[in-house]
N, C-alpha and C positions, 0 to 999 in steps of 0.2 A: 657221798660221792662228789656232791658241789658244795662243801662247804666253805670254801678258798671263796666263791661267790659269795657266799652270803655275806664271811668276813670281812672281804673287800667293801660291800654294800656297805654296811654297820660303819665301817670306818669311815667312808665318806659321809656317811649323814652325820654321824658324830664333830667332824672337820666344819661340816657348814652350821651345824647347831653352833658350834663356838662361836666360829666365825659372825652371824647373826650377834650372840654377846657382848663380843665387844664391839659391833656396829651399835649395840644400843648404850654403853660406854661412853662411845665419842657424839651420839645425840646426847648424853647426861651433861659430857664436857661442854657442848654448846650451848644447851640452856642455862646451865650453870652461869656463861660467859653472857648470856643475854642480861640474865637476874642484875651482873656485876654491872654491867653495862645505864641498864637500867639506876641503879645505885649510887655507882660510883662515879660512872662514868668512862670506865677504864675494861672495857668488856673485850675491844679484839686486841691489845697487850696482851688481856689474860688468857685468851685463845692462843695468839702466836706463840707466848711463852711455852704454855701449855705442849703444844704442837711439834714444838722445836726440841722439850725435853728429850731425854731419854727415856721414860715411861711413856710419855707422846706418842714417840716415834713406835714404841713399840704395839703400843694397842691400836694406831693406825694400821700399821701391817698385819697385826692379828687380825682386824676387822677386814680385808683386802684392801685398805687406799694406800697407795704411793704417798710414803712422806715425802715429800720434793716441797717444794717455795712455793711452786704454784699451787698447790693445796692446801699454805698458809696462808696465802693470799683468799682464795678460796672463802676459806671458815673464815677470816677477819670481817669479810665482806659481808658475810652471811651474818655473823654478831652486831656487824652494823646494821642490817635492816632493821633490827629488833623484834623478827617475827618469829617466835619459840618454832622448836620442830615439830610441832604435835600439831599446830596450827598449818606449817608451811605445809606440812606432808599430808594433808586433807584436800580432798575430792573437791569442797568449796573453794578454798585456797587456789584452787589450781585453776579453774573455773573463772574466779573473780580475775585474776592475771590474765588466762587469756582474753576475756572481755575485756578489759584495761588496755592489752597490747591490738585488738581489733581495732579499738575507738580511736587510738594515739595513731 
């Protein structure tokens, strides 16, 4: 009788599981850019290029962010800190910033 329910449920979980993959995508693309960065030297180039592609543009909207400039600008900035996302996106990381931003 409610299956119309259920399907719609399924779909949407199914939409945000994606959605999460290629969120973890565009974290791959960034570390990847920090490594180059690190390396070469040439890390938010290879982000903005990255970004600005046509496969960019697309796994950014797959993942939900708006391709726009400002979100080139964005990841460039982020490749230049050099702080990988696995680091930035931790409990400590966030922690240690705001004690940083207390003291300053």
């Amino acid at each position: 009788m409610f299956d119309y329910v259920d399907e719609n449920a399924f779909s949407y979980d199914q939409g945000k599981r994606s959605q999460k993959l290629f969120a973890a995508v565009v974290l791959a693309a960034l570390d990847d850019a920090i490594a180059d960065d690190k390396k070469y030297g040439n890390g938010p180039d290879v982000i903005a290029r990255w970004a600005r592609s046509r496969d960019g543009r697309e796994v950014l909207m797959c993942a939900g962010i708006d391709p726009n400039e400002r979100t080139v600008k964005g990841m460039m900035d982020f490749v230049g800190r050099g702080v990988r996302t696995s680091v930035a996106l931790s409990r400590e990381e966030s922690e240690r910033q705001a004690l940083a931003r207390d003291a300053a």
